[in-house]
C-alpha positions as CSV (number, residue, x, y, z in Angstrom):
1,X,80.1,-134.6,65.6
2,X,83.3,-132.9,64.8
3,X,85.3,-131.8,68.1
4,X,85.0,-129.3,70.8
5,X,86.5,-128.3,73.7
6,X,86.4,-125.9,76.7
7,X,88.3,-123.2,78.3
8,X,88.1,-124.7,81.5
9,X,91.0,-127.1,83.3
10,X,88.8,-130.2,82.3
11,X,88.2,-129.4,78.5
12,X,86.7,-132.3,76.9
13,X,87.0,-132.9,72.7
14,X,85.2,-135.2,70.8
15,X,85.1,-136.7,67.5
16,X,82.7,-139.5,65.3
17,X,85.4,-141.5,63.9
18,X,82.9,-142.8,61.1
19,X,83.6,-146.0,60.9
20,X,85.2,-148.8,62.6
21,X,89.0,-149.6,62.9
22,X,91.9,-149.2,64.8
23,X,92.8,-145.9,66.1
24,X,95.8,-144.3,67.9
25,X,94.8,-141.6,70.3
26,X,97.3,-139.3,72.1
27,X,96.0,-136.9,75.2
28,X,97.9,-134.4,75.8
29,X,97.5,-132.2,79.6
30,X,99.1,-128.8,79.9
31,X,99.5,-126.5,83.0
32,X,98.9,-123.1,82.9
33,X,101.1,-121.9,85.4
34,X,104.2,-123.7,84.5
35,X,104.2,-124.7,81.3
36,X,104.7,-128.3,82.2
37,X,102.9,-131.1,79.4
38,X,102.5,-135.1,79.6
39,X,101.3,-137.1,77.3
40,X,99.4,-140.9,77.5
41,X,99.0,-142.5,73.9
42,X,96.3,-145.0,73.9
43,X,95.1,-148.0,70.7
44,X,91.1,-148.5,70.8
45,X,89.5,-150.3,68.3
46,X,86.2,-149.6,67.5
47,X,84.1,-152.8,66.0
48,X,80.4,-151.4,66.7
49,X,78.7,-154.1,64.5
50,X,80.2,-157.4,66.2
51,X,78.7,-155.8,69.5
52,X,75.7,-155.1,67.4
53,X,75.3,-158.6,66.2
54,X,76.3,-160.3,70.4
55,X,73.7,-158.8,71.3
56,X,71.6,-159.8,68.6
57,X,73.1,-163.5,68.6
58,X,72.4,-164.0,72.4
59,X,75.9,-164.5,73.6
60,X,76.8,-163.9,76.9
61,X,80.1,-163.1,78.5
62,X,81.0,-162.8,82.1
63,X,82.3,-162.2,84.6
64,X,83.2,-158.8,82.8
65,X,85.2,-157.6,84.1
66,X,87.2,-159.8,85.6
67,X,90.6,-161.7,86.9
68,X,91.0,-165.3,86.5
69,X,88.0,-167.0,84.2
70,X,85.6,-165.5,81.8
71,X,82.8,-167.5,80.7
72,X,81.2,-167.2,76.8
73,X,77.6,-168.8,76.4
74,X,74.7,-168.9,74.1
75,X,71.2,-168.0,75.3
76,X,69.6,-169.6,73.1
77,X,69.6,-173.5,71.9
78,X,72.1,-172.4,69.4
79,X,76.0,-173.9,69.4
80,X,78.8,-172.4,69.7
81,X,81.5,-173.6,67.3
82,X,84.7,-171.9,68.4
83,X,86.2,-169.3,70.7
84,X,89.2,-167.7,70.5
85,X,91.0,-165.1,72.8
86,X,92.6,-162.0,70.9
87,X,94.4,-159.1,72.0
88,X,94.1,-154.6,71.3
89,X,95.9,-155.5,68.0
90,X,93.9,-158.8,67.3
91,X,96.2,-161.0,67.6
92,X,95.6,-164.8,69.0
93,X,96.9,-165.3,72.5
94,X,97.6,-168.8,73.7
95,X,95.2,-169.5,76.4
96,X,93.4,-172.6,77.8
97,X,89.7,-172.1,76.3
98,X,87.6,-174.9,78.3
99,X,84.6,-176.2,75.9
100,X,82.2,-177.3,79.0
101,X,79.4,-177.7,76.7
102,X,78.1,-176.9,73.1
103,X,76.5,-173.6,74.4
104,X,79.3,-172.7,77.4
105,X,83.1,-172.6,77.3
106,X,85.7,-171.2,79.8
107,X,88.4,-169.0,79.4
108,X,91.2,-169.5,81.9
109,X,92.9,-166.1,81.9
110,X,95.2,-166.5,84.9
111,X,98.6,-165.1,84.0
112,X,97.2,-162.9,81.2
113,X,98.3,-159.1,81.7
114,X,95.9,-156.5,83.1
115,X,93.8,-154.6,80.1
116,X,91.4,-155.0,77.3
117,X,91.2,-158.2,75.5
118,X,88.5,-159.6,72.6
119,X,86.7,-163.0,72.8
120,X,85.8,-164.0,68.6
121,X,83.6,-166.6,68.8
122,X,81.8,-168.7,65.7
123,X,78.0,-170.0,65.7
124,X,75.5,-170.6,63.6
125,X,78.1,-169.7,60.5
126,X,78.4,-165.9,61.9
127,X,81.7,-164.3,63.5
128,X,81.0,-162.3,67.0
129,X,83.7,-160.6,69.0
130,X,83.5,-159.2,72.0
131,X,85.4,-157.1,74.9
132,X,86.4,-157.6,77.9
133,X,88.7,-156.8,80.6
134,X,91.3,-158.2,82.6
135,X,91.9,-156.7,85.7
């Protein structure tokens, strides 16, 4: 896609990263007028195939977003062998994960910052992860 942009105050650029990974990206704003900048420096991590293969595994997650619980269950008859709670650098957090059922478990994320977290979760011998927010 390479990148463009405008000449306009809301000029837009965009880019096709190409493959999945971690990425740092900086946005930068300038004024005209007064030569005054700022800055905001942000991680994302793209991981299109694990959304790929939730959808295709059945999983569902919800509430999404949400506050204090976030619920991770299989649509189908299929178990679920383990969830796991990961944050923007994939890191394990230490959370109380609930297993209700073997196709439902709870996520108690009470006390868990505001922002984007990933729910990994193991069944039928495949790996999915997941976003979701904290608000």
């Amino acid at each position: 896609m390479g990148n463009q942009s405008s000449k306009d105050a809301n000029a837009a650029v965009q880019y096709n990263l190409g493959g999945d990974g971690v990425y740092n990206v900086t946005m930068l704003a300038r004024t005209r007028d007064y030569g005054c900048s700022c800055s905001l420096n942000k991680q994302i991590t793209m991981d299109r195939l694990s959304i790929q293969n939730a959808k295709k595994q059945n999983i569902q997650y919800f509430p999404n977003p949400t506050q204090e619980f976030v619920y991770v269950q299989s649509t189908e008859s299929q178990l679920l062998n383990k969830v796991n709670l990961l944050n923007s650098k994939g890191q394990l957090m230490n959370c109380n994960i609930l297993q209700i059922s073997s196709q439902l478990y709870q996520i108690d994320l009470r006390g868990m910052s505001r922002g984007t977290y990933f729910i990994e979760s193991f069944h039928e011998g495949q790996r999915v992860v997941n976003q979701i927010v904290v608000n």
